[in-house]
N, C-alpha and C positions, 0 to 999 in steps of 0.2 A: 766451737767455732768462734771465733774474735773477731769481730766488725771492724774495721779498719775507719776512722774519721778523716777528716780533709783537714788538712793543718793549719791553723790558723779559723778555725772554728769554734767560737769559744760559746762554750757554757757558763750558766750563774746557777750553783746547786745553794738553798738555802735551806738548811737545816743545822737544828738546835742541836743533834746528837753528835758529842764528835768522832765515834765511832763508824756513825754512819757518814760521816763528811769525810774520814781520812779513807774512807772505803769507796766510794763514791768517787774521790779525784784521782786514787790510782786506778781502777778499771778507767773512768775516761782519759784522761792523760798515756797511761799504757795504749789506748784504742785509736791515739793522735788528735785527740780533740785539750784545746786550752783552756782548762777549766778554774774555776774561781768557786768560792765556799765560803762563807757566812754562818754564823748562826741566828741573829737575830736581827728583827722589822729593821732595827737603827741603822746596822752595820748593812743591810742590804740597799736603802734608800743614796748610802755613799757610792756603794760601788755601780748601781744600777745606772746613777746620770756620769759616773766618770766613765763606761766601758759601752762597747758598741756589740751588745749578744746576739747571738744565732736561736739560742733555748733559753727559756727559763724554767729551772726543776725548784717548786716551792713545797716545801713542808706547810701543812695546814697549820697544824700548832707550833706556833711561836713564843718563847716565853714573854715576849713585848708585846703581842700582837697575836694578826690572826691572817695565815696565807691568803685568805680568799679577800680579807680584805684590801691588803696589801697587793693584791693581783687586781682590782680597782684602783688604786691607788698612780698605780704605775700605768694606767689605761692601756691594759691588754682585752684582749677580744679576740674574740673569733676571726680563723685568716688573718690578726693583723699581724705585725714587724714588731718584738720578735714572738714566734709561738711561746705556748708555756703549759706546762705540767706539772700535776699534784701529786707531792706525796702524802700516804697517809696509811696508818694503820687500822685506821676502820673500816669495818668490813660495812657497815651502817648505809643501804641504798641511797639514801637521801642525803646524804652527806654526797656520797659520787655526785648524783645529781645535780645538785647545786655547782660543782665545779664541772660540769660541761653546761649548765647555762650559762652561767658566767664565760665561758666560750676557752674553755681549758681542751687541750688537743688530745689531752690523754691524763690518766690516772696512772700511781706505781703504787699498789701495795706492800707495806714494809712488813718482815722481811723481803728482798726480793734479790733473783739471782743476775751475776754479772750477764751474762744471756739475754736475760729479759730485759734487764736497762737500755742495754748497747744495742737490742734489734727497735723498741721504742724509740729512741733515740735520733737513730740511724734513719727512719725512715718519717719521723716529722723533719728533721735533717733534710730528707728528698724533696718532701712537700716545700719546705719555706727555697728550696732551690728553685724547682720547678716556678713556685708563686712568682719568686724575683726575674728568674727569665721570661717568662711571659709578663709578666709589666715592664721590664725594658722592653722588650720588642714590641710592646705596644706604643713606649714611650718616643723610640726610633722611630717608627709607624707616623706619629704623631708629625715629629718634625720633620722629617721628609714631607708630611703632606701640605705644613707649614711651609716649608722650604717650597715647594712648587707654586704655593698660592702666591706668597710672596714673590718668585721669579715675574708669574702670568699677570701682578701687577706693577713689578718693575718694567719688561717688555712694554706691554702697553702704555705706560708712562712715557718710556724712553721711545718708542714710535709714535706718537704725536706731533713731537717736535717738527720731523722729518711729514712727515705726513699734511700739518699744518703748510710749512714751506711750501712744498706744493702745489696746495689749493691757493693759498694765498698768491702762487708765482704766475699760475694759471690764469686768477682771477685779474691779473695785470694783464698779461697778456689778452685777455681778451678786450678789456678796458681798453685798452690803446690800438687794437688794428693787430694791421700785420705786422708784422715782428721785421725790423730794416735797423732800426736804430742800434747803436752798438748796446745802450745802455740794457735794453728789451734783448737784444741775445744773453747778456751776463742772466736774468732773468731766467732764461728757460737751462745755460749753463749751471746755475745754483738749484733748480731744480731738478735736474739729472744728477747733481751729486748727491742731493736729499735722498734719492730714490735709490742710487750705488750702495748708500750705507746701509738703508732697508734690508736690501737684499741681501749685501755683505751681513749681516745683523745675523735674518733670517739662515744664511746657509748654514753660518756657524753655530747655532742652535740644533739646526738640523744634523748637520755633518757631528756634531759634541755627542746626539743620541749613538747616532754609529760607531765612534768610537768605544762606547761604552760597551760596545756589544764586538768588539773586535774587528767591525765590518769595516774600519776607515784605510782602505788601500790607496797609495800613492799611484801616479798616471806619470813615470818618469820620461824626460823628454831633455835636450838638451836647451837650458833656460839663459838669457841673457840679464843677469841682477840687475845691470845700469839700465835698463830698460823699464823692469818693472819697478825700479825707485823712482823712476821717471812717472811711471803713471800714480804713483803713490802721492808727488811730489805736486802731482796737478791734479791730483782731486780735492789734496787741500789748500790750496792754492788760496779759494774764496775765505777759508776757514782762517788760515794765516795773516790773511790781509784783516779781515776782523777784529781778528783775537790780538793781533799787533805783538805776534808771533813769527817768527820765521823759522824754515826747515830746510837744513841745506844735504843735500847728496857727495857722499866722499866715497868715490869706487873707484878705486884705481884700476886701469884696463888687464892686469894678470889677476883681477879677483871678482871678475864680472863672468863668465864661462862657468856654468856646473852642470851637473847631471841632476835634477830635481821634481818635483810636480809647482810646476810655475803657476798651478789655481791656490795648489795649501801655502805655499812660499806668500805670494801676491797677498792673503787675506793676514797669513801673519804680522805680517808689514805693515798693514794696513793698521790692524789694533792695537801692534805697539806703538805705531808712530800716533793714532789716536789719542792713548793713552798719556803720553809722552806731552803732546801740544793742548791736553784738556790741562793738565795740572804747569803747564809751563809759565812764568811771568809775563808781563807784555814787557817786550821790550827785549824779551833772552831767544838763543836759539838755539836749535834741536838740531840734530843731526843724526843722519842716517848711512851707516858707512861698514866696509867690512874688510877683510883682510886674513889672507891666505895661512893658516897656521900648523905646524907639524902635522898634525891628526884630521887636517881638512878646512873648513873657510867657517870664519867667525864673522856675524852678521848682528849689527849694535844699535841699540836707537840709544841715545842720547839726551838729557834733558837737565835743566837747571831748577827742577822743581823742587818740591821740598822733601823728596827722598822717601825710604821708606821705612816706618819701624823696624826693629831687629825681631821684635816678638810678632810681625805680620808677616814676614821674609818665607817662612816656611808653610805658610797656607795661602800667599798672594795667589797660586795657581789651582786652585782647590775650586771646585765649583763652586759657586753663590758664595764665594767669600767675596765680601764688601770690605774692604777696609776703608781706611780717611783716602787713599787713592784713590780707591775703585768704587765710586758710587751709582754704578749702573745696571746695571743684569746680573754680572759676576761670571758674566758667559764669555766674552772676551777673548782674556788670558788664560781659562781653562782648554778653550778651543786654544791656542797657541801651545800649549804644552803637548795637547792629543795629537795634532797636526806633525808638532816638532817629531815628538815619538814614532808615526807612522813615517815619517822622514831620516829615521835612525838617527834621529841626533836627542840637544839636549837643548834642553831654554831655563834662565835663571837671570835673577837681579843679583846687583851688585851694586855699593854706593860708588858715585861718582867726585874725584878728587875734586876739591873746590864747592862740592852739593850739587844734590840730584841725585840721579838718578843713571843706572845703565842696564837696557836690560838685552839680555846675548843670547844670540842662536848658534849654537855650535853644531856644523852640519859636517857628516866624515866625509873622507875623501870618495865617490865611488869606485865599486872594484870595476873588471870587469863585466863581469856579467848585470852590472847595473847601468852598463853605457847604451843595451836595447831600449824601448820603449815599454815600460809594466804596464799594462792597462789595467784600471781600475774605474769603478763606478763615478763618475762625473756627468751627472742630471741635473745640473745648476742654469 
């Protein structure tokens, strides 16, 4: 029976005899493994740092040297990267011995038959697979867990902010009376937008987990766009004036009417025009606008920022990806793709003529049967 190897698994067989080396590379090579052969310490030290092996098969006696030393040399060990195996024709206990303390996987006594090589072989082969898949998935393991700690201290980093405002907005208000001045309503205004973004934060965190589990259903309902750009429009209203930013609405009246979930629409909006007015200049404006097209209605934020790598372009919607844009949760725009998706559509950046930024929701037209109302989970 022939052991069949994985292609591109390569062997380093080092032995003096060249009998035994031209014999040794066609059984492996015949068996689909890419093997290499040496006969002596010199010629193995070249090829061992230029080649990246799976096995090492060493002859004890070397006419330069001496395998076992030579297998120190190379700092192999027990379970490490890559295994390695002795050949030899003593039958001498103590000699084996010595090559399983030194942490050799296995022994071949020469003569030995193509059988016995290729099931040896074959099955420290398994072992060093086995080893490698389970330290990736430990190494996965790892960074996922990295990944959430990291998240639960960007999160709490990024609500502070919001959180401070409000104490601090409160703490006016109370300082001064009852609330009559105009100045003292802006006040308690800046602090309900502090508190909108919380929430809005918080849902899409939430609502991001449900997606991931298939659970994020649309609540379709007939939505009016210029409406909710409206409220998009005056929540950052205070942020705008700030930031010495402005953000202007372009919705023309045949592109304001759709069939939609006006909660997933309203928060996507929300984070790309966020997105959009964090990295904008003072002084430039954003725009928020959409327009009727063959396959359905295209929905744009606009910005004059500094745009976005080409090599970030394909992981900007990737969970906790941070790039030089996105230096906040990384929760955001992943919620905008999940959202998009449960809305059949599509969302993607593209560079903007003159620089910037553009980034587009492409929503389809609905059919029929999507002009009822879907109900779907909305405990927000």
């Amino acid at each position: 029976m022939v052991i069949l190897g994985h292609m591109g698994q390569r062997i380093l067989v080092i032995e003096d005899d060249a009998n035994i080396q031209g014999y040794a590379k066609t059984v492996l090579e015949n068996a689909g493994f890419e093997s290499f052969v040496c006969g002596t310490a010199a010629e193995a030290r070249k090829i061992f740092h230029s080649v990246k092996f799976d096995l090492l098969i060493i002859d004890i006696g070397l006419p330069d040297g001496n395998g076992l030393e030579l297998a120190k040399e190379f700092n192999l060990a027990a379970g490490g990267d890559p295994p390695f195996m002795f050949l030899t024709a003593s039958s001498d206990l103590k000699t084996r011995l010595k090559c399983f303390n030194l942490g050799a996987q296995d022994y071949i006594p020469k003569p030995f038959a193509v059988e016995e090589l290729l099931a040896r072989v074959q099955a420290h082969l398994k072992l060093k697979q086995s080893r490698d898949t389970l330290a990736r998935r430990n190494y996965e393991l790892e960074l996922r867990h990295r990944a959430r700690q990291d998240l639960t201290d960007m999160i709490v980093h990024d609500l502070k902010a919001p959180l401070a405002s409000i104490k601090g907005t409160l703490q006016l208000a109370a300082q001064y009376g009852l609330i009559s001045d105009k100045d003292h309503h802006n006040l308690l205004t800046s602090a309900g937008t502090a508190a909108e973004f919380m929430l809005l934060m918080l849902n899409d965190l939430l609502d991001l987990g449900q997606a991931e589990t298939a659970c994020l259903k649309p609540d379709l309902a007939a939505v009016q766009l210029d409406e909710l750009a409206g409220k998009v429009s005056e929540l950052f209203r205070g942020w705008c004036r700030n930031r010495g930013v402005s953000l202007r609405v372009v919705i023309p009246p045949e592109s304001s009417r759709l069939i939609s979930d006006a909660n997933l629409l309203f928060r996507i909006l929300v984070n790309l025009a966020s997105n959009a007015l964090k990295f904008s200049p003072r002084g430039t404006e954003v725009t928020l606008e959409a327009a009727r097209t063959p396959a359905g209605l295209r929905v744009a934020v606009c910005d004059r920022g500094p745009g976005i790598p080409k090599e970030q372009k394909p992981r900007l919607f990737d969970k906790y990806a941070t790039g030089d844009r996105s230096q906040g949760t990384g929760v955001g725009l992943a919620f905008c793709r999940a959202a998009a998706q449960a809305l059949r559509g599509d969302i993607h950046v593209e560079d903007r003529p003159g620089g910037g930024s553009v980034f587009a929701l492409d929503l389809p037209q609905p059919t029929k049967a999507q002009n009822g109302v879907g109900p779907g989970p909305r405990a927000r």
